[in-house]
C-alpha positions in Angstrom: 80.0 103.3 98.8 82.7 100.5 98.4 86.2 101.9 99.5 88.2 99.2 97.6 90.0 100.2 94.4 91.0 97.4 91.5 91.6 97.2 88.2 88.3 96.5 87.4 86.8 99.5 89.5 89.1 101.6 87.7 88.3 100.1 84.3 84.8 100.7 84.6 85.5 104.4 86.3 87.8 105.8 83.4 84.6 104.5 80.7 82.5 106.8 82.9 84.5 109.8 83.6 85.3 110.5 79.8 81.4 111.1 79.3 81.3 113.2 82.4 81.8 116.4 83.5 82.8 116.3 87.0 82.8 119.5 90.0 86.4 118.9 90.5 89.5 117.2 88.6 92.2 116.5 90.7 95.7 116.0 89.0 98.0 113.9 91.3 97.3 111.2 93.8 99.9 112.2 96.5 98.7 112.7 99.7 97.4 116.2 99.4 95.5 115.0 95.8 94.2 112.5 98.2 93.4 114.7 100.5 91.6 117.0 98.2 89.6 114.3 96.3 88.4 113.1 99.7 87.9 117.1 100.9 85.9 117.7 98.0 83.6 114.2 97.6 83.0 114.8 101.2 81.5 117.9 100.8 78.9 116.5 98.2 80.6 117.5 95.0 81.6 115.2 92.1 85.3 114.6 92.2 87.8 112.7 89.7 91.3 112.3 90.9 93.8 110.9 88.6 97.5 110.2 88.7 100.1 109.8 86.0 101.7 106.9 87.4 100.2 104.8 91.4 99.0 106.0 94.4 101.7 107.6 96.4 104.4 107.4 93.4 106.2 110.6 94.2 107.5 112.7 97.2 104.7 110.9 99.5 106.4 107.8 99.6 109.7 109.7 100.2 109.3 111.1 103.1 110.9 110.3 106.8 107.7 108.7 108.3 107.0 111.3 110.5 103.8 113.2 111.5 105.7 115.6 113.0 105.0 118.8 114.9 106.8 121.4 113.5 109.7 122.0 115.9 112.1 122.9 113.3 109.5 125.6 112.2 109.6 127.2 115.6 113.2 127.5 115.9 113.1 129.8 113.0 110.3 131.6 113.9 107.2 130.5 111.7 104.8 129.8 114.7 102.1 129.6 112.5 103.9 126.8 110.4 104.7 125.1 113.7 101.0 125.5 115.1 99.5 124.2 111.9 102.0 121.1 111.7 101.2 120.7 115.8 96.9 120.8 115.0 97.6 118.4 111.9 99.4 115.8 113.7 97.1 115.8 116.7 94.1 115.2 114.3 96.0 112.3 112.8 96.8 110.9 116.4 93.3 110.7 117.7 90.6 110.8 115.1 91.6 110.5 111.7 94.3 108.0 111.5 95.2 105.8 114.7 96.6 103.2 113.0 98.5 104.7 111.1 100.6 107.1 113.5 101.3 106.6 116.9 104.1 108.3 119.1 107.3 107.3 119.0 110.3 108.8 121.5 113.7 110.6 120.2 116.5 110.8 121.5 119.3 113.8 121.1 123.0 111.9 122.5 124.5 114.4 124.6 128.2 113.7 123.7 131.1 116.2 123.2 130.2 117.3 120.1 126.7 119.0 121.8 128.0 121.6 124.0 125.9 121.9 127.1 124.7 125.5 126.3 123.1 124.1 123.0 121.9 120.9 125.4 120.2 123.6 126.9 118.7 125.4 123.9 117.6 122.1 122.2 115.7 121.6 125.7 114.1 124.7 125.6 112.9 124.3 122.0 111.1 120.5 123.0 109.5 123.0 126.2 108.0 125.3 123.0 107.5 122.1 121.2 105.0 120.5 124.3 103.7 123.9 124.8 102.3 123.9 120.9 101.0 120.0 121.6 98.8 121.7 124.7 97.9 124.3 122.7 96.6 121.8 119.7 94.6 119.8 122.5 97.2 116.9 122.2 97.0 114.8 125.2 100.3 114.0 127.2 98.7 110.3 126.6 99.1 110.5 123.4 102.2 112.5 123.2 103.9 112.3 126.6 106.4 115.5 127.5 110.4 116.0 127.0 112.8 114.9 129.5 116.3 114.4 130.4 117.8 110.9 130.7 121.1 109.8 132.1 123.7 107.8 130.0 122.6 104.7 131.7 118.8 105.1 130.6 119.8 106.6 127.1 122.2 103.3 126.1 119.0 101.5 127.0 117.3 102.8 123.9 120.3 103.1 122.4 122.5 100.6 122.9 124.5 101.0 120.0 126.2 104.7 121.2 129.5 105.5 121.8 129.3 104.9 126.0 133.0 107.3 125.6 132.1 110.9 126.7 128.0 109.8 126.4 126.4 112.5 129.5 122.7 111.5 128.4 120.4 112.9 126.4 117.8 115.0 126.0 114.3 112.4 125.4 111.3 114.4 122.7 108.6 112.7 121.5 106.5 113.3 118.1 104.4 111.3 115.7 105.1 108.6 113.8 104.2 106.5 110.5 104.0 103.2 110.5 104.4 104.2 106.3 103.9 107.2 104.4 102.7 105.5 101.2 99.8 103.3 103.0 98.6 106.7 104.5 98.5 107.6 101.2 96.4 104.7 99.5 94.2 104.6 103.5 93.0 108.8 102.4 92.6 107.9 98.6 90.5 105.1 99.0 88.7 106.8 101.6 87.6 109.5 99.0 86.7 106.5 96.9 84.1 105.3 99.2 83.0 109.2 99.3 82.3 108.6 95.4 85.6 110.0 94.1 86.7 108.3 91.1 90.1 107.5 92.0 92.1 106.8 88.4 96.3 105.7 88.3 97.9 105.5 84.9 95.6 108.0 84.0 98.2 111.1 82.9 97.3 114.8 82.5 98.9 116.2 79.3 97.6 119.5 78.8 95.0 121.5 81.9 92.7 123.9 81.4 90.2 125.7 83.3 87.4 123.2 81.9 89.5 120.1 83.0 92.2 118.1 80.7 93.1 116.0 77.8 94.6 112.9 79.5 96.2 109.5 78.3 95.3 106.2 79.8 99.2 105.2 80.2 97.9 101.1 80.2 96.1 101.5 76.5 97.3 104.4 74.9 93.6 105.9 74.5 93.4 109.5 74.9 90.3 111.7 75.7 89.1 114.4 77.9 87.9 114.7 81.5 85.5 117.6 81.9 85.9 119.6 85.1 84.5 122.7 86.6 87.5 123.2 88.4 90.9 121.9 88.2 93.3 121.1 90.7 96.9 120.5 90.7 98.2 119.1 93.5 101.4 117.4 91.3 103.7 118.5 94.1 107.5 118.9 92.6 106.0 118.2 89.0 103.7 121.3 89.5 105.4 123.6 86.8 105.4 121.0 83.8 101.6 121.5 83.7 101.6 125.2 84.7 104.9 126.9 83.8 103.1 129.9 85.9 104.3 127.9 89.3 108.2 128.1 90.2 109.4 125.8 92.0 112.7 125.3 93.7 113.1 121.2 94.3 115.3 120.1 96.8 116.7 116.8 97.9 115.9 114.8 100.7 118.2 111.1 100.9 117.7 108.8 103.4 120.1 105.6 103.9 118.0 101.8 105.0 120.0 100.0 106.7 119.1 96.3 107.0 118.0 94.8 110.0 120.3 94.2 112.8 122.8 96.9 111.6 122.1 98.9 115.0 120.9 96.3 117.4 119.1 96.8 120.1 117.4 100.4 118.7 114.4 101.3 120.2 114.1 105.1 120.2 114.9 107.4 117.2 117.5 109.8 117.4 118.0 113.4 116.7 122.0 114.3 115.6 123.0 118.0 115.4 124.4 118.4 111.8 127.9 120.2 112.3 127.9 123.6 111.2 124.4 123.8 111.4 122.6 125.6 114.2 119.2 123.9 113.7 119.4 120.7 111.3 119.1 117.7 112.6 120.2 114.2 111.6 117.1 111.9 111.9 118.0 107.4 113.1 114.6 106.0 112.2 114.3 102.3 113.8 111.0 100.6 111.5 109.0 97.5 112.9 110.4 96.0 109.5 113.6 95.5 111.7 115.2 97.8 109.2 116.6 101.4 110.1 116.3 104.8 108.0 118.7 107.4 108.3 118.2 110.4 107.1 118.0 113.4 106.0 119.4 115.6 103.4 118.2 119.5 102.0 120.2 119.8 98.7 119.0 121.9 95.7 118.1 120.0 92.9 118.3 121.9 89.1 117.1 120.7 85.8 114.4 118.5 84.7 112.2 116.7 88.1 112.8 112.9 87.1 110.2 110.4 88.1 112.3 108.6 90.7 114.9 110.8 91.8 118.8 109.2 92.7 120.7 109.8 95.5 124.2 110.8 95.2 126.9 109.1 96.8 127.8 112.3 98.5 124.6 112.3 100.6 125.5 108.9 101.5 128.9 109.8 102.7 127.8 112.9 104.0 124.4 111.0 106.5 127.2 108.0 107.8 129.3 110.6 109.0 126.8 112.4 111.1 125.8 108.8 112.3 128.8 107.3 113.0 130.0 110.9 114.9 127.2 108.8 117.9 128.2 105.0 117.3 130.2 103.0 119.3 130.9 101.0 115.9 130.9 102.4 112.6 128.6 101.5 110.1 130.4 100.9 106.8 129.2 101.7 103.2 128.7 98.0 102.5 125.9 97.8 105.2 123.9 100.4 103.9 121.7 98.0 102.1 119.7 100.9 100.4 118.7 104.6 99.5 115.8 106.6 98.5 115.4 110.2 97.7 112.6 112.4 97.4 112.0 116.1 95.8 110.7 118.7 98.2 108.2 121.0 96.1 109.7 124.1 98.0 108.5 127.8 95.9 111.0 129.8 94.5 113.0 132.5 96.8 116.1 133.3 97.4 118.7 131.2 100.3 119.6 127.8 100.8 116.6 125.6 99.9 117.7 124.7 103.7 116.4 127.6 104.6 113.4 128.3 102.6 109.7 128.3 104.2 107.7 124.9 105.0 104.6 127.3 104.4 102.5 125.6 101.3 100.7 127.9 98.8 97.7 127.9 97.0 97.9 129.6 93.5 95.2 130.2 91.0 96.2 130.7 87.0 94.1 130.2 83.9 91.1 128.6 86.1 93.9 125.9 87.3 94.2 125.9 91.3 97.2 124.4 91.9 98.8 123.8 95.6 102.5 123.8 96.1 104.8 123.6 99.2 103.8 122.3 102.8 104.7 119.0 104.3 102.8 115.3 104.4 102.2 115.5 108.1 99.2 118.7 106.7 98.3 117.3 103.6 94.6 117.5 104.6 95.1 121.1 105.6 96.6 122.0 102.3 93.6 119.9 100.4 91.5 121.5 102.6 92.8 125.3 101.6 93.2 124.4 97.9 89.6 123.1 97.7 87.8 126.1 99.7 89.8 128.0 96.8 88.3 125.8 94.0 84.7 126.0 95.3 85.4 129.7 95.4 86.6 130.3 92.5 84.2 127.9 90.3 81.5 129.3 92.5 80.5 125.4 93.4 77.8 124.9 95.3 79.3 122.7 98.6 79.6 122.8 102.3 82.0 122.9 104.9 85.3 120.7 105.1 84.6 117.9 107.0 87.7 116.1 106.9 88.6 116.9 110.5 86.7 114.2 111.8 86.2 111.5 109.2 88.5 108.8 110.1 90.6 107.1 107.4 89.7 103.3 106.0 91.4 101.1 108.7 90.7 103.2 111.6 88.2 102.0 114.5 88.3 99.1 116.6 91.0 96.3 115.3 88.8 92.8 115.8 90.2 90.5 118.8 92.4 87.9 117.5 94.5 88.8 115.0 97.8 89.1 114.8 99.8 92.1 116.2 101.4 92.4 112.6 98.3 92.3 110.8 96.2 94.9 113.5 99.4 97.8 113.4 99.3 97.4 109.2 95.4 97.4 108.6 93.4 98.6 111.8 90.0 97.9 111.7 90.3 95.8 108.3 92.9 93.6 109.8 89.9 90.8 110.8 89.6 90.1 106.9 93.3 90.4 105.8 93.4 87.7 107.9 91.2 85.2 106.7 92.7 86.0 103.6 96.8 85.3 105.1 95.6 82.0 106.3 94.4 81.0 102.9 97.8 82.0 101.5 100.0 82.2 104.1 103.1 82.3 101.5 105.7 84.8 102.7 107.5 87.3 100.1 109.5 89.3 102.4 109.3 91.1 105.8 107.3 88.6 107.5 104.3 89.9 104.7 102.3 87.1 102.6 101.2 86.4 99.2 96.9 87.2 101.3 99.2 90.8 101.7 99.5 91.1 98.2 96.2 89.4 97.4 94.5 92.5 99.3 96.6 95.2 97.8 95.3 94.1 94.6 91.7 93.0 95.4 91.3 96.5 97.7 94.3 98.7 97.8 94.2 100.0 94.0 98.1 97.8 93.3 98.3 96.9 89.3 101.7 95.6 89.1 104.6 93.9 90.8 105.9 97.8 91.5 102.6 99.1 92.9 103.2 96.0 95.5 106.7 95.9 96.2 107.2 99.5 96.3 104.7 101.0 97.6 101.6 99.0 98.8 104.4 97.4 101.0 108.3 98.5 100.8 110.3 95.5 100.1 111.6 97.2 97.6 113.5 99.8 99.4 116.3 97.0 99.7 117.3 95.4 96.1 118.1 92.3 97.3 114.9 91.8 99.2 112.9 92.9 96.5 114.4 90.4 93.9 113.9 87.8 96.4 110.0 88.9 96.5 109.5 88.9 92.6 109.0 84.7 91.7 106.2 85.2 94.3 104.9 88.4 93.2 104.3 87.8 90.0 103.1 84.1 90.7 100.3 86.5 92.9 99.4 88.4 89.8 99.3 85.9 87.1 96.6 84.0 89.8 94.6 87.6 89.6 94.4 87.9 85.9 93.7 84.4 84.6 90.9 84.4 87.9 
């Protein structure tokens, strides 16, 4: 079946699904709704997934770009969470999504402030760390081994460190996205061409163990999708639609920096937090030219908005880890922008900090719903949350297959495209580009109007924020994303009068 998604696919989707009655409703179209409406089509069973808002709308898109595997799990003991975040991000690396996570290498600046005993901790935690990649049949060439570097090597990387007390650094390498939210749309329109009827601004208003009344947020029209089992996989919104589920939300703000702010950045960096024994700093250098800085673990009380805001004290609080490294400050004024996202983290007691990484799969009032975990094992969780589903609406299905089905865009990239264009679509990157060279227009970050053109013929976009904020992310900077919208819109207006 088709993988692309459009308005029109979804038009004539949403006029079938209300006269339906499908195996399995999914509510939310982050990555692990994604991941269970591909899980469950895959396994033969009729599937709607539907999401309030886009593809990719909340925490996904939020998220530090990593595929990561699990160090920070290990430190505190949780060697399952570890293993399982290890397994996930090998399956990514090799079968499932190529393109879209590669290895990248980290460095931890051995200056003052990292005394050489905790050098030699941090050292012994990336030998644990390798030894969990060997154990999840991770090749070395896919994710080469931990090393020391001296100052000389570690300015090459890095050549914006303070060179002032600089003894080296201690070289890790882990997985990395080229963007969280195309991962997202890649596994979502997967499960479409598995049959899933993939629905945005489609919103759930009330669930129930026979599906939910939902609103079609574009028309108004309400009506009911008929399920045999529900799941909700709304992540930090979980509780609004099952007040069984308690969450604890906490805060993750990361700074973007506009290009040329660090010069010269090749290799990410790990930065000890002060005061903290295990918390990390993360300098995330993106082939946008821009850099993200993060991150930040702050409770968060009160209603979940829809776009969470990041305080200035995060802000404060990230440039002062960062510029504790720099050989010149970065100022408030180059901080050209900030995101946040919510962490769905359950309810216990301690620091949010501190609270497991372990994700959870609940079952109230025929509702399944799957909370916690992290984006690099979103297919695990799907995976786990639809084995419970079939389970307990005694579904008829087989095993999860999801392992080894590889993700729209992976497999060969065709000869003669551009690198841009082969590291952003894979194995579609041959038609993108007939496409670009019809409309070769640029909106922003070296991507065209033929970008946009395909987000909106393929990738599911509706509007000029489905495109500038997460089919690509121009919109991460203000500036760059007012410069994008005479374009933008110029793009849709050709779609709907075509």
């Amino acid at each position: 079946m088709d993988s692309s998604l459009n308005a029109a696919r979804r038009s004539l989707e949403l006029r079938r699904v209300a006269g339906e009655r499908v195996d399995v409703l999914v509510v939310g179209l982050g990555a692990t709704g994604a991941g269970a409406a591909l899980d469950a089509a895959s396994r033969g069973l009729s599937v709607a997934a539907i999401d309030a808002h886009d593809l990719a709308f909340g925490t996904s898109r939020w998220s530090s770009k990593m595929a990561h595997g699990g160090l920070r799990y290990l430190a505190k003991g949780q060697v399952d969470v570890a293993y399982e975040s290890a397994v996930e991000r090998g399956i990514l690396l090799r079968r499932t999504a190529p393109h879209l996570v590669k290895a990248h290498p980290y460095l931890l600046p051995l200056t003052r402030a990292v005394s050489r005993g905790q050098a030699a901790l941090v050292m012994a935690g990336y030998r644990l760390g390798d030894g969990l990649r060997a154990a999840a049949r991770t090749s070395r060439r896919l994710l080469p081994g931990p090393s020391r570097l001296s100052a000389a090597r570690a300015h090459t990387l890095s050549p914006v460190l303070a060179v002032d007390g600089l003894r080296g650094a201690l070289l890790s390498w882990d997985g990395r996205l080229l963007d969280d939210a195309r991962l997202v749309v890649a596994v979502a329109r997967t499960a479409a061409g598995h049959g899933a009827r993939v629905l945005t601004r489609c919103r759930a208003l009330r669930l129930t163990g026979g599906g939910a009344d939902v609103r079609d947020e574009l028309t108004g029209e309400e009506f009911t999708i008929r399920a045999r089992v529900v799941i909700n996989a709304t992540g930090v919104w979980a509780g609004t639609l099952d007040p069984a589920v308690e969450l604890r939300p906490s805060r993750g703000t990361h700074l973007v920096l506009g290009p040329g702010t660090l010069p010269g950045q090749i290799a990410g960096m790990h930065l000890p937090i002060p005061g903290e024994s295990n918390r990390f700093a993360l300098v995330l250098p993106q082939r946008d030219g821009r850099v993200h800085v993060g991150l930040t673990d702050e409770p968060v009380d009160g209603p979940v908005p829809d776009v969470p805001e990041a305080p200035e004290k995060d802000v404060r609080a990230l440039l002062e880890v960062l510029n504790g490294v720099l050989e010149v400050p970065v100022t408030r004024e180059a901080v050209a922008g900030v995101y946040a996202g919510l962490r769905p983290l359950l309810a216990a007691d301690g620091r949010t900090a501190d609270l497991s990484r372990r994700h959870a799969v609940l079952t109230d009032g025929g509702v399944v719903t799957v909370v916690g975990g992290k984006l690099t094992t979103y297919r695990r969780m799907a995976e786990d949350a639809v084995d419970r589903a079939i389970s307990y609406g005694n579904l008829r299905a087989g095993r999860c297959r999801t392992r080894k089905i590889p993700l729209v865009g992976a497999g060969p990239v065709p000869s003669g495209v551009p690198a841009s264009l082969a590291e952003r679509y894979g194995a579609e990157a041959g038609a993108v580009h007939e496409l670009v060279k019809r409309h070769p227009e640029e909106v922003g970050l070296g991507l065209t109007e033929g970008d946009l053109l395909w987000s909106l013929l393929h990738e599911g976009a509706l509007d000029e924020g489905d495109l500038l904020d997460r089919r690509t992310r121009i919109g991460l900077v203000g500036r760059d994303r007012d410069r994008a919208l005479p374009a933008t819109r110029a793009v849709l207006d050709r779609i709907s009068s075509a």
